[in-house]
LODRENDREN-371891 format. One line per 8 residues: number of its first residue (from 1); for each residue y, x, z of N, C-alpha, C, O, CB. Coordinates in steps of 0.001 Angstrom, whole numbers. Glycine has a CB too. Example, Ala and Ser with C-alpha at 12.3 -4.5 7.8 and 13.67 -1.06 7.14 Angstrom:
<rs>
1	-5690/13190/7800/-4500/12300/7800/-3300/13200/7800/-3319/14236/8465/-4473/11308/9046  -2250/12850/7080/-1060/13670/7140/30/12900/7870/1138/13409/8039/-598/14084/5725 .
</rs>
This chain:
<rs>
1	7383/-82979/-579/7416/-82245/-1840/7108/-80784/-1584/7494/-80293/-522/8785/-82397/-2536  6547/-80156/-2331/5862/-78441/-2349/7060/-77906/-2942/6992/-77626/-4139/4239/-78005/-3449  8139/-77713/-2335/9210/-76467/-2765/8515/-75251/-3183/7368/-74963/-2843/10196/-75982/-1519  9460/-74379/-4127/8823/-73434/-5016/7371/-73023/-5054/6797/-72058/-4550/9437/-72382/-4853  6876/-74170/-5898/5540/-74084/-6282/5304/-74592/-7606/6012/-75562/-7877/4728/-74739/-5377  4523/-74221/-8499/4600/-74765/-9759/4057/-76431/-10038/3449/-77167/-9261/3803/-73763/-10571  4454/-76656/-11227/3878/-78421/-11263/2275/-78332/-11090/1690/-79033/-10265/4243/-79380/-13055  1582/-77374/-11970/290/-77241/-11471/-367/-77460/-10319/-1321/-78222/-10163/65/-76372/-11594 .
9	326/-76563/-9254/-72/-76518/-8060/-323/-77879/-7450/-1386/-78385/-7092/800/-75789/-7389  1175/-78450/-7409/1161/-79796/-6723/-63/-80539/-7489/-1012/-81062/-6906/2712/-80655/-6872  76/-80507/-8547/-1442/-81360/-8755/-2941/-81278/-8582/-3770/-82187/-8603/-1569/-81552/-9783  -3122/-79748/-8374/-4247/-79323/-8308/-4326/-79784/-6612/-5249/-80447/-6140/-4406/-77723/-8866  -3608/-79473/-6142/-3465/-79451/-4152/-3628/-81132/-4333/-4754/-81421/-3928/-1348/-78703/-3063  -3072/-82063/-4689/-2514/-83327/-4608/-4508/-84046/-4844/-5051/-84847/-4083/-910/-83673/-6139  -5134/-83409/-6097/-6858/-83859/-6619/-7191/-83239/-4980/-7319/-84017/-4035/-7898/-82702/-8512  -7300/-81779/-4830/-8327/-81380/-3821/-8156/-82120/-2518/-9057/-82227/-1686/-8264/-79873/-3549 .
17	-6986/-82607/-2395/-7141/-83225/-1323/-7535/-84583/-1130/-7806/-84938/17/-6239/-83071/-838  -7608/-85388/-2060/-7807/-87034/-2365/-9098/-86839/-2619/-9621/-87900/-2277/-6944/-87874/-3663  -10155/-85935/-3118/-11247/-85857/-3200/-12363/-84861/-2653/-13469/-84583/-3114/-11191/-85950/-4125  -11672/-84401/-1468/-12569/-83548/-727/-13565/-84361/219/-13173/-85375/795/-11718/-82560/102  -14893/-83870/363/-15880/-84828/1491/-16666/-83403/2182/-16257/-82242/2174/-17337/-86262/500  -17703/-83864/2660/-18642/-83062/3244/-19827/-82505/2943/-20842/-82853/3546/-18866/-83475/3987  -19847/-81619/2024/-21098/-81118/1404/-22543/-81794/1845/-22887/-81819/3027/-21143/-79624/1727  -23290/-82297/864/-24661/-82681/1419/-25589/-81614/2011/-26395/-81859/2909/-25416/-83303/355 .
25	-25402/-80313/1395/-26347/-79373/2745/-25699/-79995/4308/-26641/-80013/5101/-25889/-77132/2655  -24620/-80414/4863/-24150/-80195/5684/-24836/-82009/7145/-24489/-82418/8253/-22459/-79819/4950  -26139/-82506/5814/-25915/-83515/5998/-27073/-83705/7754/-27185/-84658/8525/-26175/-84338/4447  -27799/-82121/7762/-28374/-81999/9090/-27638/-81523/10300/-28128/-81189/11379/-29380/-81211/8979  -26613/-81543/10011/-25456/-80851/10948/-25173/-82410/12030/-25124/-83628/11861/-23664/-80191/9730  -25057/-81531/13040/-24646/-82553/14487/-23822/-83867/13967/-24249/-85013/14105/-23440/-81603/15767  -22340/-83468/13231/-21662/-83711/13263/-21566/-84466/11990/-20428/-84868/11746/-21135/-82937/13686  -22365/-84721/11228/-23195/-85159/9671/-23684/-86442/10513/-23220/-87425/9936/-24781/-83864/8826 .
33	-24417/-86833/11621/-25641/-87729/11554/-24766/-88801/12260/-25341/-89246/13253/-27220/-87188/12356  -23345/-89432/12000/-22724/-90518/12107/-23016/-91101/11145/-23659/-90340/10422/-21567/-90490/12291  -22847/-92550/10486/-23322/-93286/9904/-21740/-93606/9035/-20834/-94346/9417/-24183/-94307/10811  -21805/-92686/7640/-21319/-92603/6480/-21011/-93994/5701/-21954/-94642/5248/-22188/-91793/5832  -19668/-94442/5554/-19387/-95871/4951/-19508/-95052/3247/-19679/-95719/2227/-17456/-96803/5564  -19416/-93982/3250/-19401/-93683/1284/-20134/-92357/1247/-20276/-91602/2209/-17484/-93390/326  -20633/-92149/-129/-21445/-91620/-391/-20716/-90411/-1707/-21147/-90143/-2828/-22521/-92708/-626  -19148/-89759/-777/-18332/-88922/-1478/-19419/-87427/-1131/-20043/-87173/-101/-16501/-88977/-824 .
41	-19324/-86616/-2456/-19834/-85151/-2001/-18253/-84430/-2687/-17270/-84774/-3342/-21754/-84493/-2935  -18786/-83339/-2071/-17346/-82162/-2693/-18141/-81602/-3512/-19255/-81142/-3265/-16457/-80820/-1589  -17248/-81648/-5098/-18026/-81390/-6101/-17612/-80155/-6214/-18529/-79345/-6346/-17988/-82204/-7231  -16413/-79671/-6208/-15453/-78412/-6171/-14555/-77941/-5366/-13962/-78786/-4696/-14813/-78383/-6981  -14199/-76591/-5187/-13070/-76630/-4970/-12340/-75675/-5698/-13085/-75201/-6556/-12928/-76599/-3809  -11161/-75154/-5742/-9934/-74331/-6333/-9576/-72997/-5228/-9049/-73006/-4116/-8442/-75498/-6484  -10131/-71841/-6100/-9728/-70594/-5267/-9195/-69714/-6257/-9693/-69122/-7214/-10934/-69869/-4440  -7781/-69804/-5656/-6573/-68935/-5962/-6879/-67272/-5936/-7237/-66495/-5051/-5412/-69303/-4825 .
49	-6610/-67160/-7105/-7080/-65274/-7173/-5995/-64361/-7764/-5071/-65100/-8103/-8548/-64901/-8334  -5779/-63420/-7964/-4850/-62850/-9046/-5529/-61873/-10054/-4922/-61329/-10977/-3674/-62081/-8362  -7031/-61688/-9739/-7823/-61558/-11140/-9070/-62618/-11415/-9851/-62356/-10500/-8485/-60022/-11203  -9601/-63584/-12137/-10707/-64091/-11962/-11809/-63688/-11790/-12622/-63979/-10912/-10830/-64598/-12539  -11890/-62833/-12833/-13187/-61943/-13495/-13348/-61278/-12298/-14532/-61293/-11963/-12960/-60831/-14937  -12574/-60653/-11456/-13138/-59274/-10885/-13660/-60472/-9494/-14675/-60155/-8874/-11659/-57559/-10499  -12966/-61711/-9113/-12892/-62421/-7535/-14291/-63312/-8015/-15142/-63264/-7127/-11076/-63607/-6997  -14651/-63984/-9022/-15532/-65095/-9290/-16252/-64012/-9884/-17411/-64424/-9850/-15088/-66504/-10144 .
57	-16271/-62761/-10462/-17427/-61605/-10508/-18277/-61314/-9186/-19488/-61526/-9135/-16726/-60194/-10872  -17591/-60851/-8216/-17555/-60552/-7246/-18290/-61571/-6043/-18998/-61149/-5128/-16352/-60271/-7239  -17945/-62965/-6281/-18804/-63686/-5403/-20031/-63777/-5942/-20905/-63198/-5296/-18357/-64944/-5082  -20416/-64399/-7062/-21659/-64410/-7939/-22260/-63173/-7997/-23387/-63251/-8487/-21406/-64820/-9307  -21931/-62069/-7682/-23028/-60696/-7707/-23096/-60753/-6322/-24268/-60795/-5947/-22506/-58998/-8380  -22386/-60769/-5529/-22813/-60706/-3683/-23921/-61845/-3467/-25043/-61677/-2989/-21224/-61192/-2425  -23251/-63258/-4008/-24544/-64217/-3617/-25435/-63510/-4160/-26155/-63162/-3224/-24654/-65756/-4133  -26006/-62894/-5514/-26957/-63498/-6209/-27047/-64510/-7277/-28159/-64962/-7548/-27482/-63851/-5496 .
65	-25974/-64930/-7934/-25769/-66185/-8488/-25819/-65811/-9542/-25757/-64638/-9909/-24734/-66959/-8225  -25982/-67097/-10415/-25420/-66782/-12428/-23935/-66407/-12486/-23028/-66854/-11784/-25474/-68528/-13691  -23868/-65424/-13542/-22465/-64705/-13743/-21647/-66062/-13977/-22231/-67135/-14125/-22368/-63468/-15184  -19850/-65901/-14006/-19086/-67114/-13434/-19001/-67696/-14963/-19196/-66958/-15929/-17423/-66779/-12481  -18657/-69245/-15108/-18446/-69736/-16842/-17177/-70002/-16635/-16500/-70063/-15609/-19341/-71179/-17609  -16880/-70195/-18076/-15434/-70751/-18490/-15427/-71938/-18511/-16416/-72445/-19041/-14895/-70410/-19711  -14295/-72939/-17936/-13865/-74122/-17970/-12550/-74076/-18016/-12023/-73250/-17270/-14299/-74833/-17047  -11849/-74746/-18697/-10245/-74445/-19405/-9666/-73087/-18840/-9809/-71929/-19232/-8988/-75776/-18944 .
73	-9102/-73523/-17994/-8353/-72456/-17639/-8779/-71503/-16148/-8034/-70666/-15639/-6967/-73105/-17564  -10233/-71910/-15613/-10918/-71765/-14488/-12032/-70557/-15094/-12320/-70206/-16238/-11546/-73309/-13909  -12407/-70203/-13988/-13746/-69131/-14121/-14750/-69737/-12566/-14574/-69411/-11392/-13039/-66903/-13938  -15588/-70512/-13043/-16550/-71576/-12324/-17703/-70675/-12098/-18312/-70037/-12957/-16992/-73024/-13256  -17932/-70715/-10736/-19236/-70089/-10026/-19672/-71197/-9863/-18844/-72028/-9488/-19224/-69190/-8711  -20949/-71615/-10045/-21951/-72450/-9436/-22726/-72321/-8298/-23367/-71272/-8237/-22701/-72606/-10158  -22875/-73287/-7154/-23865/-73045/-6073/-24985/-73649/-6583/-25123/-74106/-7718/-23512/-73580/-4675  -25839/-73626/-5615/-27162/-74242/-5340/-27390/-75355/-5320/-28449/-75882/-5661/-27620/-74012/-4419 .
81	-26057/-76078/-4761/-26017/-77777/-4321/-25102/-78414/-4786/-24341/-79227/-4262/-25865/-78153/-2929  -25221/-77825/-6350/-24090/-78761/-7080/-22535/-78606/-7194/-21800/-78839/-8154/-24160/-79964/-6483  -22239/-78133/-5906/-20740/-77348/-5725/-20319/-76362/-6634/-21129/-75567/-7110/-20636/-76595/-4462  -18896/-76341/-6972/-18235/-75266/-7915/-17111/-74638/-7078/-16253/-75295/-6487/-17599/-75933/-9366  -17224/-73012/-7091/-15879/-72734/-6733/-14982/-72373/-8038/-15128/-71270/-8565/-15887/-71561/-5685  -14102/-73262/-8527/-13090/-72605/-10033/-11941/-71861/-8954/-11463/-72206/-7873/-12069/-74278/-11472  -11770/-70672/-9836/-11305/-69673/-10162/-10495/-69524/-10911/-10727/-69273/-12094/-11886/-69137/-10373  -8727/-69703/-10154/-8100/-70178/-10812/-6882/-68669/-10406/-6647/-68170/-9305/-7935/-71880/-10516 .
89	-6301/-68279/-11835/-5780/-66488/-11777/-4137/-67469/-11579/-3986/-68596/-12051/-6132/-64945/-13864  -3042/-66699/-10773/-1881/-66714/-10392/-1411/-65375/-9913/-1900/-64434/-9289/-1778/-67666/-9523  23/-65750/-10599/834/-64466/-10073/1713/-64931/-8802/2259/-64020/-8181/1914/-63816/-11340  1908/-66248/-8352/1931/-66468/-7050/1402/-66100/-5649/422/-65364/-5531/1771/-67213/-7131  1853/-66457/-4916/1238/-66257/-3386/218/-66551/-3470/260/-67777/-3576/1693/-66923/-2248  -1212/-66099/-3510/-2436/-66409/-2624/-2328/-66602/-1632/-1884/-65698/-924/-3271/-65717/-2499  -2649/-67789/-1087/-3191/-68545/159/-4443/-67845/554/-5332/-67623/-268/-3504/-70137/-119  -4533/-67449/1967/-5745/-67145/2113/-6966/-68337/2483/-6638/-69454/2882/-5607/-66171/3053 .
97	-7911/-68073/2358/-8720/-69290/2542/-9655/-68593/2939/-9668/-67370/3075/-9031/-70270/1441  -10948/-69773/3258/-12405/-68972/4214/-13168/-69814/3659/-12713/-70954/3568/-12610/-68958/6129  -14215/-69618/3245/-15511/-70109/2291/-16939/-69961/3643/-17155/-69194/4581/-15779/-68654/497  -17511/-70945/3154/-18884/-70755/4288/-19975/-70798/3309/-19990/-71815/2615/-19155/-72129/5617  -21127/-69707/3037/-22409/-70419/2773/-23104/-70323/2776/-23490/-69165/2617/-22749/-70765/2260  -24032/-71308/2945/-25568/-72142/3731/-26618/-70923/3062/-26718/-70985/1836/-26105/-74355/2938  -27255/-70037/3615/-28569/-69552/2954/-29503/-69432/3715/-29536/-69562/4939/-28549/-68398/2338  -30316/-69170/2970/-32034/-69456/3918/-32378/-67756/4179/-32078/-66830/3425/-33808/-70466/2556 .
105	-33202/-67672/5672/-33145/-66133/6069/-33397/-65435/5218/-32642/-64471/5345/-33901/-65666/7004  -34484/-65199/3748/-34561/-64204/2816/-32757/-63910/1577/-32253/-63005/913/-36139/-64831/1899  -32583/-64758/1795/-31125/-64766/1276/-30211/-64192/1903/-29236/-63603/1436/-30620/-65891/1135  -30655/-64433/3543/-29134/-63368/3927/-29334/-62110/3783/-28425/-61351/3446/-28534/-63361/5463  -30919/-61598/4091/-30921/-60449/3794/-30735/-59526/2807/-30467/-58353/3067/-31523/-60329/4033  -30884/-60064/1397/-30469/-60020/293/-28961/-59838/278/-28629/-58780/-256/-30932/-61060/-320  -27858/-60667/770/-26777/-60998/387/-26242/-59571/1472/-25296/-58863/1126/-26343/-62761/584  -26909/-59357/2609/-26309/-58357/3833/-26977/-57163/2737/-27258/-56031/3132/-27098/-58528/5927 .
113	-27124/-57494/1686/-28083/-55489/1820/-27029/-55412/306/-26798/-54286/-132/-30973/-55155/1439  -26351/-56797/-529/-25650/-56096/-1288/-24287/-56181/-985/-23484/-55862/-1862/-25902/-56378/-2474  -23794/-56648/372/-22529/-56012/927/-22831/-55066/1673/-21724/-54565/1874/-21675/-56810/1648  -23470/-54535/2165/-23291/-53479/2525/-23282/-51976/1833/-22968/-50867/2264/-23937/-53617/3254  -23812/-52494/455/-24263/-51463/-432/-22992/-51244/-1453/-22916/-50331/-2275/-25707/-51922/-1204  -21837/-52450/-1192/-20639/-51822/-1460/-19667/-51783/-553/-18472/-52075/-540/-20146/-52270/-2432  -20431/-51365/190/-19201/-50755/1390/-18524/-51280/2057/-17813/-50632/2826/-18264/-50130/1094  -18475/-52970/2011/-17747/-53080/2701/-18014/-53525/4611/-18967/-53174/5307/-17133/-53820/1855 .
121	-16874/-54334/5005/-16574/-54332/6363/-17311/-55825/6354/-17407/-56592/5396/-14823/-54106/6879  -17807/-56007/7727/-18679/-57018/8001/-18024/-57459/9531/-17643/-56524/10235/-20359/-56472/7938  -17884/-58866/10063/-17653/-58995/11457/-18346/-60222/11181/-18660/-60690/10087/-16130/-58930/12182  -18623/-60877/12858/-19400/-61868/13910/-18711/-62819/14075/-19151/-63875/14528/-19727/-61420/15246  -17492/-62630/13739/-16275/-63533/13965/-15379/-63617/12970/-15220/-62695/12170/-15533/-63176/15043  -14617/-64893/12920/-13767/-65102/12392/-12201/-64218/12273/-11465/-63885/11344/-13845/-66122/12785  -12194/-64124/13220/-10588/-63599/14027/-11140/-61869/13887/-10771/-60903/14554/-10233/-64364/16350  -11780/-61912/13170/-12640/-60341/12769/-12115/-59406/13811/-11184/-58650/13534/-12240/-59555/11029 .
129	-12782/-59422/15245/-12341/-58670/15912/-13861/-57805/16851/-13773/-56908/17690/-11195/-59543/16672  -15211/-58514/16291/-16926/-58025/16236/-17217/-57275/14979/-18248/-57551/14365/-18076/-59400/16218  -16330/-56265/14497/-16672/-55520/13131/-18283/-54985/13110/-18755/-54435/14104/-15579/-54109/12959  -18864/-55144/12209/-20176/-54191/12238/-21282/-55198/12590/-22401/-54888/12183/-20111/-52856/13448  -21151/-56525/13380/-21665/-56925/14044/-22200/-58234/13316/-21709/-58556/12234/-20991/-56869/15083  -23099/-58909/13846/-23824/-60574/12989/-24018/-61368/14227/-24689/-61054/15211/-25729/-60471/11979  -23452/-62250/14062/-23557/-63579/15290/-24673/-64483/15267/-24869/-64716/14075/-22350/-64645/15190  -25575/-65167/16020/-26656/-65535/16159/-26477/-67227/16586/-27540/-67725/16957/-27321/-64545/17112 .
137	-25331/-68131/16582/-24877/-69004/16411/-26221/-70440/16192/-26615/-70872/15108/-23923/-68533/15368  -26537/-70763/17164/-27534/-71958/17018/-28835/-71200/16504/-29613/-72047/16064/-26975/-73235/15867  -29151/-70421/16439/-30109/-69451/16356/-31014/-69321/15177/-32167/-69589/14837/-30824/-69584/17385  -29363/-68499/14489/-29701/-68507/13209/-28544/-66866/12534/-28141/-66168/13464/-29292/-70394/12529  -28313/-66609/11755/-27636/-65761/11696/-26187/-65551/11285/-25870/-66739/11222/-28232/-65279/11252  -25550/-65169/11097/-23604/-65549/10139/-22867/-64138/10239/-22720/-63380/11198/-22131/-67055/11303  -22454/-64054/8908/-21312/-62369/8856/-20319/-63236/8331/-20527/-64399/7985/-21741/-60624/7557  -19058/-62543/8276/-18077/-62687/7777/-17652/-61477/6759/-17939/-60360/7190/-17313/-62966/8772 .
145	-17241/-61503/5935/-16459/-60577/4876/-15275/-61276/4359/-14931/-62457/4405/-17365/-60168/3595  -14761/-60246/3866/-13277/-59946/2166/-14040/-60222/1241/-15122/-59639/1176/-12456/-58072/1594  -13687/-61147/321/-13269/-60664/-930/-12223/-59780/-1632/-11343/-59224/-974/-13149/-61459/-1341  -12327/-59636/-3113/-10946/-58819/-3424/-9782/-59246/-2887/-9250/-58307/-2296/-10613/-58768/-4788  -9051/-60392/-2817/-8266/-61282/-2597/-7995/-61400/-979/-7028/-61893/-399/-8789/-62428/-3260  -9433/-60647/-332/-8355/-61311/1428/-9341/-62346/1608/-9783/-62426/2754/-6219/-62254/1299  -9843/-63245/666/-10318/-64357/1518/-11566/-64021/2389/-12297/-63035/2298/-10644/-65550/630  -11630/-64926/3134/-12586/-64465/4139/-14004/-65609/3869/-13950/-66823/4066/-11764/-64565/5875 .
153	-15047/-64950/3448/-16610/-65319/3188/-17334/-65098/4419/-17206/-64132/5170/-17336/-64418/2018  -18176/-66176/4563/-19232/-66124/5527/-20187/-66953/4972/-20020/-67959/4283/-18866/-66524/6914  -21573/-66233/5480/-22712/-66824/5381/-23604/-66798/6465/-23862/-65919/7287/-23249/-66403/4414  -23951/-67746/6327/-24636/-68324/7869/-25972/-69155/7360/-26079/-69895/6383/-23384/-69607/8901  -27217/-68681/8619/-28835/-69643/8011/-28792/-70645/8986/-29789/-71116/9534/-30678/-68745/8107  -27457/-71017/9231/-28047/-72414/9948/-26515/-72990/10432/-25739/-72356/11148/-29362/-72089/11539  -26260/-74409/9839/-25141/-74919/9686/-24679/-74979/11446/-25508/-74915/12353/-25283/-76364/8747  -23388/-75096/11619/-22810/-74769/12634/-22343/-76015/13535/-21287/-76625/13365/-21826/-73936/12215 .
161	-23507/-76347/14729/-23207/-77561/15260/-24988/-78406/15312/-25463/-79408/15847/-21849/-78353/14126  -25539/-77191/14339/-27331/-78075/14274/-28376/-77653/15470/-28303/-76608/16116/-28383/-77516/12611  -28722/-78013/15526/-29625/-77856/16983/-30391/-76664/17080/-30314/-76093/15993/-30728/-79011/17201  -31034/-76079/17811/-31622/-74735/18108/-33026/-75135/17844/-33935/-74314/17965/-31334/-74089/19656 .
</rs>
C-alpha cells in the first residue's frame, strides 16, 4: 500500500505501471532486437509538476513541439512517435524523474541552441558531474538538463546500446 499518498496517485502509479513497454523508436536498439511475444508500445506517461503550464510549456518550446493540450485534468505534450507526456499539477512531493529523447542531428542542434539561449546548465552525464560538456555515446551525441521541476531531460541522436 502507498502510505500518505492520495487515492489518485495509487491509481495513476498502479495504470503506469501495468501498461508501460518499450517505445518503438527504441526498436533499433541492441537490446530491442530479441524476439517480442506482444506488440505493447508506451502510449504515455505521467509527469508530476507543481505548475503545468510553465513544466509542459517549457518542454514543448525546448523540443520544438506544438504548445501542450488539455485533457481532463492533464496538460499533454505530444512527441513524434505517438507518445504523450501528461502533465499532471500537485502540491505533493515531486518525484524526480529523467526523460530521454530520440532526435535526429539537425534537432539537437536546434534543441542545444534553445537551451542554451535560456541559460541554462548542460552536463554529459547523468550523475551531472561533466557540466558544460556533450557525450558522444555510440557515436552520436546526448546532454542532459533541468526542467523547472528538477527533472532531469536528455537528448541523445542515437539510442543507447545501438551500434556505431
Amino acid at each position: 500500500m502507498l502510505t500518505g499518498r492520495s487515492p489518485i496517485f495509487a491509481r495513476v502509479l498502479s495504470f503506469q505501471l501495468q501498461y508501460a513497454a518499450v517505445p518503438v523508436w527504441r526498436s533499433n536498439c541492441c537490446l530491442a532486437k530479441k524476439k517480442r511475444s506482444m506488440s505493447a508500445q508506451l502510449n504515455h506517461t505521467i509527469v508530476w509538476c507543481r505548475d503545468q503550464q510553465k513544466s509542459a510549456g517549457f518542454l514543448a518550446q525546448v523540443l520544438g513541439l506544438p504548445a501542450p493540450r488539455q485533457f481532463m485534468h492533464f496538460l499533454v505534450v505530444d512527441l513524434a512517435n505517438g507518445v504523450s507526456l501528461d502533465y499532471y499539477q500537485s502540491e505533493e512531493h515531486v518525484g524526480l524523474q529523467q526523460y530521454a529523447f530520440f532526435v535526429s542531428e539537425t534537432e539537437f542542434d536546434a534543441v542545444f541552441s534553445r537551451i542554451r539561449a535560456r541559460g541554462l546548465d548542460v552536463w554529459a552525464d547523468p550523475a551531472r558531474t561533466l557540466l558544460g560538456q556533450i557525450n558522444h555515446h555510440f557515436g552520436g551525441r546526448g546532454v542532459y538538463f533541468q526542467d523547472p521541476d528538477g527533472h532531469l531531460l536528455e537528448i541523445i541522436t542515437r539510442p543507447y546500446g545501438s551500434e556505431t
